[in-house]
Biotite code that builds the C-alpha atoms (Angstrom):
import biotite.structure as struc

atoms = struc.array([
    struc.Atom([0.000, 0.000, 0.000], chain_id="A", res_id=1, res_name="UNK", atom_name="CA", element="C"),
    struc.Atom([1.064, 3.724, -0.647], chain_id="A", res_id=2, res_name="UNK", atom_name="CA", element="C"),
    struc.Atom([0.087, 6.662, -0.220], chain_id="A", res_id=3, res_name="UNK", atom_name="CA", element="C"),
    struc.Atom([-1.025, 8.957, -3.509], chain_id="A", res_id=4, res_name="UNK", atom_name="CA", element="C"),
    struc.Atom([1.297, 11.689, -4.266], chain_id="A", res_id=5, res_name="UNK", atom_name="CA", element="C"),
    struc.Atom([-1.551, 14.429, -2.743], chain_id="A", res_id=6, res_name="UNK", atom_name="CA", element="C"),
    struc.Atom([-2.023, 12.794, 0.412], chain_id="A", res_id=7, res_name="UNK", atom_name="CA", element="C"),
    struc.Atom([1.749, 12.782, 1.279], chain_id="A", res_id=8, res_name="UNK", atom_name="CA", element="C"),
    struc.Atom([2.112, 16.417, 0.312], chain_id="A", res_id=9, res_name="UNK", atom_name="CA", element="C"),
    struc.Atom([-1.105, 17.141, 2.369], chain_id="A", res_id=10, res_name="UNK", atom_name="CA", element="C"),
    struc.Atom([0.949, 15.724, 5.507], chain_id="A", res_id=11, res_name="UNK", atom_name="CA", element="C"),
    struc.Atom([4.320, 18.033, 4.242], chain_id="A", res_id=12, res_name="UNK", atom_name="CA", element="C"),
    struc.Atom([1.552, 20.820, 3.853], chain_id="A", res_id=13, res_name="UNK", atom_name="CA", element="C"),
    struc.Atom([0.101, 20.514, 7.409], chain_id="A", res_id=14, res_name="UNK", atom_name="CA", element="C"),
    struc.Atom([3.098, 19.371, 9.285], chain_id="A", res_id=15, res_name="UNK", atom_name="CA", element="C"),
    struc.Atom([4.691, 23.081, 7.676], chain_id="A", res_id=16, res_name="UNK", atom_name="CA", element="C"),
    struc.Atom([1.167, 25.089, 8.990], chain_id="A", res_id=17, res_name="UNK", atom_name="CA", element="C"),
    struc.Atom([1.754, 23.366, 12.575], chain_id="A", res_id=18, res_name="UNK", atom_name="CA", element="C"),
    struc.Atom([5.001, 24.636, 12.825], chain_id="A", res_id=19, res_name="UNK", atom_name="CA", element="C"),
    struc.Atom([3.349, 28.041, 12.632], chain_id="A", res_id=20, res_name="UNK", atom_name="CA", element="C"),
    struc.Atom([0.603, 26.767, 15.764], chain_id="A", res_id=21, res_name="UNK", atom_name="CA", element="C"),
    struc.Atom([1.106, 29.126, 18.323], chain_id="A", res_id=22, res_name="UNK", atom_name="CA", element="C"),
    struc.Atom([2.664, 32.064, 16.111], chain_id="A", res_id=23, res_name="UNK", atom_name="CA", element="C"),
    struc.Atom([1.557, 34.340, 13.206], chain_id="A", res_id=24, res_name="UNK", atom_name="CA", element="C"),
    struc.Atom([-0.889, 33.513, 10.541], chain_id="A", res_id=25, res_name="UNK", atom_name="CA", element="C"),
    struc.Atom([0.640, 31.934, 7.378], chain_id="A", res_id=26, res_name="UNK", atom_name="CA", element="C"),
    struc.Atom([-0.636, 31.816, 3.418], chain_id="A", res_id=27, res_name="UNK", atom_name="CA", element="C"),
    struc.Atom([-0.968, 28.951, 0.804], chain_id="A", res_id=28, res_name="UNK", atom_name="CA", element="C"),
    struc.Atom([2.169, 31.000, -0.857], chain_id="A", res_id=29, res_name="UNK", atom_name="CA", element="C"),
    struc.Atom([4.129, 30.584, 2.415], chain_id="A", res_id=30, res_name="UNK", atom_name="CA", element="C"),
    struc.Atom([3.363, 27.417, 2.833], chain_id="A", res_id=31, res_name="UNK", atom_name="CA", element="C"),
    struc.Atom([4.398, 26.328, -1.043], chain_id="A", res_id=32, res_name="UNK", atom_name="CA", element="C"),
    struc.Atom([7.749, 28.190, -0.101], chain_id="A", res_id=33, res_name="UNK", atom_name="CA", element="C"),
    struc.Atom([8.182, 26.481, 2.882], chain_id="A", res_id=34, res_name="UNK", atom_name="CA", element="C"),
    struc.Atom([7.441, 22.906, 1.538], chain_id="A", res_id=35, res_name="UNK", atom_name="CA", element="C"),
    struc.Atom([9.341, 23.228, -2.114], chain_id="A", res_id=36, res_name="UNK", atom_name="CA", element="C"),
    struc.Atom([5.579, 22.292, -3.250], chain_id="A", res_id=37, res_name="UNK", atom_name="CA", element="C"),
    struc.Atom([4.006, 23.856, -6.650], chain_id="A", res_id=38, res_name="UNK", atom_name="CA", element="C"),
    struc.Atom([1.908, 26.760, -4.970], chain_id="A", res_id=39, res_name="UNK", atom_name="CA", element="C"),
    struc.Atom([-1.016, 25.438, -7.287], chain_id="A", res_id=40, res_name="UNK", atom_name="CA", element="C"),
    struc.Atom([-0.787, 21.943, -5.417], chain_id="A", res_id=41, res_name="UNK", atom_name="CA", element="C"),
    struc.Atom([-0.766, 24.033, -2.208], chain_id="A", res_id=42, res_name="UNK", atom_name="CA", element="C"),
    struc.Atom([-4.082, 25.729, -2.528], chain_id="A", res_id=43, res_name="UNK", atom_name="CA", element="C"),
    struc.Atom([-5.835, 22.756, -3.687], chain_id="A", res_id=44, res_name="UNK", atom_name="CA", element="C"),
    struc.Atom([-4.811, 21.238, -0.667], chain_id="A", res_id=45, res_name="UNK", atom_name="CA", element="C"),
    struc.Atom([-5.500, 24.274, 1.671], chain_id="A", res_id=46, res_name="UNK", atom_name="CA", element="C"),
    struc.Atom([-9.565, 23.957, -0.106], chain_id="A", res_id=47, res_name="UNK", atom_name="CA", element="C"),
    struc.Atom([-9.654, 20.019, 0.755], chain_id="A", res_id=48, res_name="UNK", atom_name="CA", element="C"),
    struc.Atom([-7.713, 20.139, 4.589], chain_id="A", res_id=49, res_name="UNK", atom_name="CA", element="C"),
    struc.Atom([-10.091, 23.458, 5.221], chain_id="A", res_id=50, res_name="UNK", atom_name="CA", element="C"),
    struc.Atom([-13.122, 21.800, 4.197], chain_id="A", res_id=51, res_name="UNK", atom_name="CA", element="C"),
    struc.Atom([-12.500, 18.725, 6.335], chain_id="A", res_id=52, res_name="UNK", atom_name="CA", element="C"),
    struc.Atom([-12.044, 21.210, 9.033], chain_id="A", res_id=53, res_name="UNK", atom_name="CA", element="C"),
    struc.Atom([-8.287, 21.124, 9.871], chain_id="A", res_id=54, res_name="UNK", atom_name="CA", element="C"),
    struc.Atom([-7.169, 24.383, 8.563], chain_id="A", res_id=55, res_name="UNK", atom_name="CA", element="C"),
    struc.Atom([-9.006, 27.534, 8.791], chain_id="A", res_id=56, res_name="UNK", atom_name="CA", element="C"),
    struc.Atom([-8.516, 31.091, 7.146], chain_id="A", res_id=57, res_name="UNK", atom_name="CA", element="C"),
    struc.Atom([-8.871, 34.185, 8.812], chain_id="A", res_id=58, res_name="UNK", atom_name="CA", element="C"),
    struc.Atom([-9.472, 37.172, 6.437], chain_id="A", res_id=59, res_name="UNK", atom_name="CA", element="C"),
    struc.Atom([-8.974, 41.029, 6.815], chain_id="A", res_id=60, res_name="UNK", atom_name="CA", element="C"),
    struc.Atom([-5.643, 42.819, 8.348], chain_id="A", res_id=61, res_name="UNK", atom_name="CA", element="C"),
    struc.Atom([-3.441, 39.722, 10.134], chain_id="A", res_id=62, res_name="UNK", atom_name="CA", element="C"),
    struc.Atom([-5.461, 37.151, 7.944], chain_id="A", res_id=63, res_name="UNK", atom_name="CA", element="C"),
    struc.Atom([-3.942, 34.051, 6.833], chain_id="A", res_id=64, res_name="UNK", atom_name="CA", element="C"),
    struc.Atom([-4.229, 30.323, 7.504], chain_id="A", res_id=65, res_name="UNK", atom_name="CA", element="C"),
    struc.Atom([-4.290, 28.612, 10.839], chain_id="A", res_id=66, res_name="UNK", atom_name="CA", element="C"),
    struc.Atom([-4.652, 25.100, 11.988], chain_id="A", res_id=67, res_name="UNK", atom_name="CA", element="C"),
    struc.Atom([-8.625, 24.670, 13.382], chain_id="A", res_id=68, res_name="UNK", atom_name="CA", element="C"),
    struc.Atom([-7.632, 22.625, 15.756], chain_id="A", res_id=69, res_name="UNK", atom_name="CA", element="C"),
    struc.Atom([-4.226, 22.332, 18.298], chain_id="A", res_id=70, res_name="UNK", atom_name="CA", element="C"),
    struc.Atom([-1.767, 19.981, 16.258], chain_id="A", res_id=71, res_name="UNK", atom_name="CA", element="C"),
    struc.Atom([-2.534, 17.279, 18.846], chain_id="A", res_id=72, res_name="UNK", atom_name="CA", element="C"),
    struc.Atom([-5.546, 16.787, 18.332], chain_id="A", res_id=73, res_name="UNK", atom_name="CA", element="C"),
    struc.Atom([-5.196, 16.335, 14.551], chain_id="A", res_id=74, res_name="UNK", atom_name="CA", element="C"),
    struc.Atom([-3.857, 12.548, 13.805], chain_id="A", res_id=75, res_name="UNK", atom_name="CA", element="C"),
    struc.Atom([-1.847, 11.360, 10.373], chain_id="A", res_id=76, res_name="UNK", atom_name="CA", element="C"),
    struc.Atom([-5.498, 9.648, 9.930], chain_id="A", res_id=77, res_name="UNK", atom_name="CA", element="C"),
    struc.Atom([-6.772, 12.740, 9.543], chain_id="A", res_id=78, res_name="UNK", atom_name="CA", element="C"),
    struc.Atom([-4.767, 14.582, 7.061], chain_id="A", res_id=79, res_name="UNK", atom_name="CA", element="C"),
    struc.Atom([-5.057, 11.045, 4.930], chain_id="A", res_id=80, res_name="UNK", atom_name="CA", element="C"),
    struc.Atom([-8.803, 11.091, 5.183], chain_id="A", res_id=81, res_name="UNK", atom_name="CA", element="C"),
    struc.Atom([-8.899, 14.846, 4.279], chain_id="A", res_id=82, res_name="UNK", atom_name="CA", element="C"),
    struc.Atom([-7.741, 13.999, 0.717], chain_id="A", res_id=83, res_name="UNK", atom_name="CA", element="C"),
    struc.Atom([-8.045, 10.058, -0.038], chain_id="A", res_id=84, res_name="UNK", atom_name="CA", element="C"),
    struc.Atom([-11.609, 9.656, 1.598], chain_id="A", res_id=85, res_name="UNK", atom_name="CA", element="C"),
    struc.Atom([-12.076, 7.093, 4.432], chain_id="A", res_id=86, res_name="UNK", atom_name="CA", element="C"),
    struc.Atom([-9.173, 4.936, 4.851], chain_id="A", res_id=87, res_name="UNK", atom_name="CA", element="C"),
    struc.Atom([-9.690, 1.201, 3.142], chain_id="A", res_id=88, res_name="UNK", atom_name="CA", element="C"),
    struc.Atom([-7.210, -1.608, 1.620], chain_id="A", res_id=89, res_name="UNK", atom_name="CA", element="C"),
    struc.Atom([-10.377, -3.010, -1.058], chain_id="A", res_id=90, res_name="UNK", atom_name="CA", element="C"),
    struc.Atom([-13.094, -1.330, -2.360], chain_id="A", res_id=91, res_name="UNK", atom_name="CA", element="C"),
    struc.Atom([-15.408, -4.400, -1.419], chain_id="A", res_id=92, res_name="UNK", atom_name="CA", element="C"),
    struc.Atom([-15.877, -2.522, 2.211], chain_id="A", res_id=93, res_name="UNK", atom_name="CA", element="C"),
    struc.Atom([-17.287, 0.525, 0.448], chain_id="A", res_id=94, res_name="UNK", atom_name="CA", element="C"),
    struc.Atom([-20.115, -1.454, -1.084], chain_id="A", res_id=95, res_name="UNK", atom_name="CA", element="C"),
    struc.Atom([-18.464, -1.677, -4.289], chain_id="A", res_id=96, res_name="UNK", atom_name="CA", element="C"),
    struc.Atom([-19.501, -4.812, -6.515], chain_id="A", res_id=97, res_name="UNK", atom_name="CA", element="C"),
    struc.Atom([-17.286, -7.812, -6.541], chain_id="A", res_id=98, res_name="UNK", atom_name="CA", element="C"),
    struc.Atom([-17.128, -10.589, -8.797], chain_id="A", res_id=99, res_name="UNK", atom_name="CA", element="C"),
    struc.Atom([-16.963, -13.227, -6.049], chain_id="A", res_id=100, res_name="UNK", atom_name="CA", element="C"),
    struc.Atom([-18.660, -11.095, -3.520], chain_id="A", res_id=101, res_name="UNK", atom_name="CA", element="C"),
    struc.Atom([-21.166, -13.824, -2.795], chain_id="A", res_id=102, res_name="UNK", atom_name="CA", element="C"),
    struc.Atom([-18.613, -16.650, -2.488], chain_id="A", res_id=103, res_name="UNK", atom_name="CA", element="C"),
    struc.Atom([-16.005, -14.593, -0.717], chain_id="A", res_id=104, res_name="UNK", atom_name="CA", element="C"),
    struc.Atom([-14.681, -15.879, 3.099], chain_id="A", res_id=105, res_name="UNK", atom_name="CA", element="C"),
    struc.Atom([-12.374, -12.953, 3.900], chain_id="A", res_id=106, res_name="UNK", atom_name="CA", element="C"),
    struc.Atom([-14.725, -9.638, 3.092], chain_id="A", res_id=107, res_name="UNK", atom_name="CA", element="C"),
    struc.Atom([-15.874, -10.168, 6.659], chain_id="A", res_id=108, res_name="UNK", atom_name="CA", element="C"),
    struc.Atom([-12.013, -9.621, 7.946], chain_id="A", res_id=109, res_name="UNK", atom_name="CA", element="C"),
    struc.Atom([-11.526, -6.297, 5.587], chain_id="A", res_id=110, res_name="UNK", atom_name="CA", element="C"),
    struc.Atom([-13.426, -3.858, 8.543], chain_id="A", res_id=111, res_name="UNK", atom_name="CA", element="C"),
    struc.Atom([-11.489, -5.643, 11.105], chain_id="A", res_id=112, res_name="UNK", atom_name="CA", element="C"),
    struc.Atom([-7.977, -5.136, 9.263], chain_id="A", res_id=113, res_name="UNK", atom_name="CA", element="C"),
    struc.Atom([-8.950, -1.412, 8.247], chain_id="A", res_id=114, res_name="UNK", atom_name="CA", element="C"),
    struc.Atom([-10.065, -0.908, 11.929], chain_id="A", res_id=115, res_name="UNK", atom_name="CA", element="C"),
    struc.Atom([-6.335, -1.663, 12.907], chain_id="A", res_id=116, res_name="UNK", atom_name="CA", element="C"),
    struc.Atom([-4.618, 0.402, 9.722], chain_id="A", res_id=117, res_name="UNK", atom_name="CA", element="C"),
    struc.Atom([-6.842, 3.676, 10.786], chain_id="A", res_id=118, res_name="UNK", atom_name="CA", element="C"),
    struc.Atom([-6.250, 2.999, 14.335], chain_id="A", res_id=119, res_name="UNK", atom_name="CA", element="C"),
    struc.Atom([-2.314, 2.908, 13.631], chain_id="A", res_id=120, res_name="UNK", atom_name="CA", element="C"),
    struc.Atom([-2.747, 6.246, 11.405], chain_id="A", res_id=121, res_name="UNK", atom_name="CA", element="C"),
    struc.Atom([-5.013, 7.858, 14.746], chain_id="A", res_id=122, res_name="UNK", atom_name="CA", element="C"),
    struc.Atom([-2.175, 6.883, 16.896], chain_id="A", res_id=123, res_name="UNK", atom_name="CA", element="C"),
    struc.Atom([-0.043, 9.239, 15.265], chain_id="A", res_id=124, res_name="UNK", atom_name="CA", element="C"),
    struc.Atom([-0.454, 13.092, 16.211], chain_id="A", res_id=125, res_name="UNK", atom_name="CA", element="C"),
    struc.Atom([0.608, 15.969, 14.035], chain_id="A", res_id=126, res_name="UNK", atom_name="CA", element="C"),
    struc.Atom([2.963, 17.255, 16.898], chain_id="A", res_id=127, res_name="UNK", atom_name="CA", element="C"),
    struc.Atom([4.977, 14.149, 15.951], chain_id="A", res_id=128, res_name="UNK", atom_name="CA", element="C"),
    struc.Atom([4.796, 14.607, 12.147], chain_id="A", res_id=129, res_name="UNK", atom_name="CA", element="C"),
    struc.Atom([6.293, 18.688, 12.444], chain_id="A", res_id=130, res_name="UNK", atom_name="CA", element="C"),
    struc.Atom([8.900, 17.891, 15.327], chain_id="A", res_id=131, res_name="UNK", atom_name="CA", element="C"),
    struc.Atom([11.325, 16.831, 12.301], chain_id="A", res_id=132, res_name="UNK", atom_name="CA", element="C"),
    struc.Atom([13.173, 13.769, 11.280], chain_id="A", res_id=133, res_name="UNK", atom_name="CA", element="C"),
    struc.Atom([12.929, 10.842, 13.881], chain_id="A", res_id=134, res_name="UNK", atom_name="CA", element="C"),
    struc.Atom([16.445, 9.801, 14.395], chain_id="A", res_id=135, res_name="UNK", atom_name="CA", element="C"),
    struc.Atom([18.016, 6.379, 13.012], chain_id="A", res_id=136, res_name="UNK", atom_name="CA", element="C"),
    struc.Atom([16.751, 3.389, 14.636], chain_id="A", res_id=137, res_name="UNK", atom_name="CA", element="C"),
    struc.Atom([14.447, 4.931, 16.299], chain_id="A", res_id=138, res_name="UNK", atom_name="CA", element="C"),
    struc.Atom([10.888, 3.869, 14.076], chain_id="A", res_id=139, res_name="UNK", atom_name="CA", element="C"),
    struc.Atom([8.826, 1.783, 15.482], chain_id="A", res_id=140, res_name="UNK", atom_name="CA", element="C"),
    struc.Atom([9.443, 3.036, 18.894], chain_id="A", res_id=141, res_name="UNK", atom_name="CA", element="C"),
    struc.Atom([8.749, 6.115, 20.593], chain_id="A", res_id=142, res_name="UNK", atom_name="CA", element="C"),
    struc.Atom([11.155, 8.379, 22.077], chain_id="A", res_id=143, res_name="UNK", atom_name="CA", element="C"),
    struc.Atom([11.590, 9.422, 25.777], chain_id="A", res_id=144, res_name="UNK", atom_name="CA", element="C"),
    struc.Atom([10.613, 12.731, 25.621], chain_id="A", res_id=145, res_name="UNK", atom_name="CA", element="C"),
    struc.Atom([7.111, 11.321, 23.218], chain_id="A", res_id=146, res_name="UNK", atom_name="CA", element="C"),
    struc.Atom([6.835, 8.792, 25.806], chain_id="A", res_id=147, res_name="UNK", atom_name="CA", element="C"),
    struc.Atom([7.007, 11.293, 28.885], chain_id="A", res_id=148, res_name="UNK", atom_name="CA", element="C"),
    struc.Atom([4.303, 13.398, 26.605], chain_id="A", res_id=149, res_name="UNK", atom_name="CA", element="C"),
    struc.Atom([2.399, 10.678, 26.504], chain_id="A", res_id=150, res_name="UNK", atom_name="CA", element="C"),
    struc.Atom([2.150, 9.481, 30.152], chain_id="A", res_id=151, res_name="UNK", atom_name="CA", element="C"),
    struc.Atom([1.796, 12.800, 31.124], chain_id="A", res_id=152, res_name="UNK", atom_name="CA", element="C"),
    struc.Atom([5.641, 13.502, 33.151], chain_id="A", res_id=153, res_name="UNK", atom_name="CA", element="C"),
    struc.Atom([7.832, 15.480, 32.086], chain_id="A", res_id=154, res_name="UNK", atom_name="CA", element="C"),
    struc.Atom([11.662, 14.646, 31.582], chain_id="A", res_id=155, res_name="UNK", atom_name="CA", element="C"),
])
């Protein structure tokens, strides 16, 4: 499975916006700069993430684009769903017609297995996505400081 070209620049797109969380506004322009992204590619994605509700734009004087929720709250599930619709390995789950639909023993499994893939996506915050590169050897696991952030201590 990978991910289509527009949902992994949506994730480049919002992981550069939370970066701004917190400070001054920012602009589809900005963010195009930012990311090394074709500003036209930008925008389209600013329309779809805005409409799923996790960016919003603030017009008049001081105006610009702003996450619509704290970075936390939005997941890598998210940002996926924002652009690719809901997250699914076959197209049998969405009620799509199957050739062996009626004979088939493992269509009952594909909720349960999509369950686990979104759930994997959820577990992923967009804090982690804009705090950089994660250093070698350490995927899979998380790091002290994420692991203190997620217990609630601090280091």
């Amino acid at each position: 499975m990978r991910l289509s070209n527009l949902a992994d620049y949506a994730v480049v797109t919002m992981s550069a916006a939370a970066r701004h969380c917190g400070g001054e506004r920012t602009s589809a322009a900005e963010l195009a700069a930012e990311t090394g992204l074709p500003a036209p590619t930008v925008a389209k994605l600013v329309s779809r993430l805005s409409a799923a509700g996790l960016l919003r734009s603030v017009r008049g004087a001081g105006g610009g684009l702003q996450l619509a929720r704290p970075a936390a709250a939005i997941t890598l599930a998210d940002i996926i769903e924002a652009v690719e619709g809901p997250i699914a390995l076959t197209q049998c789950v969405e009620g799509d017609d199957c050739a062996v639909d009626h004979t088939c023993s493992v269509k009952p499994h594909w909720p349960i297995v999509n369950a686990a893939l979104r759930g994997a996506l959820a577990g992923i915050p967009l804090t982690q996505l804009a705090a950089g590169p994660v250093p070698a050897g350490a995927v899979g696991r998380a790091s002290p400081a994420r692991e203190n952030t997620l217990s609630g201590t601090s280091a």
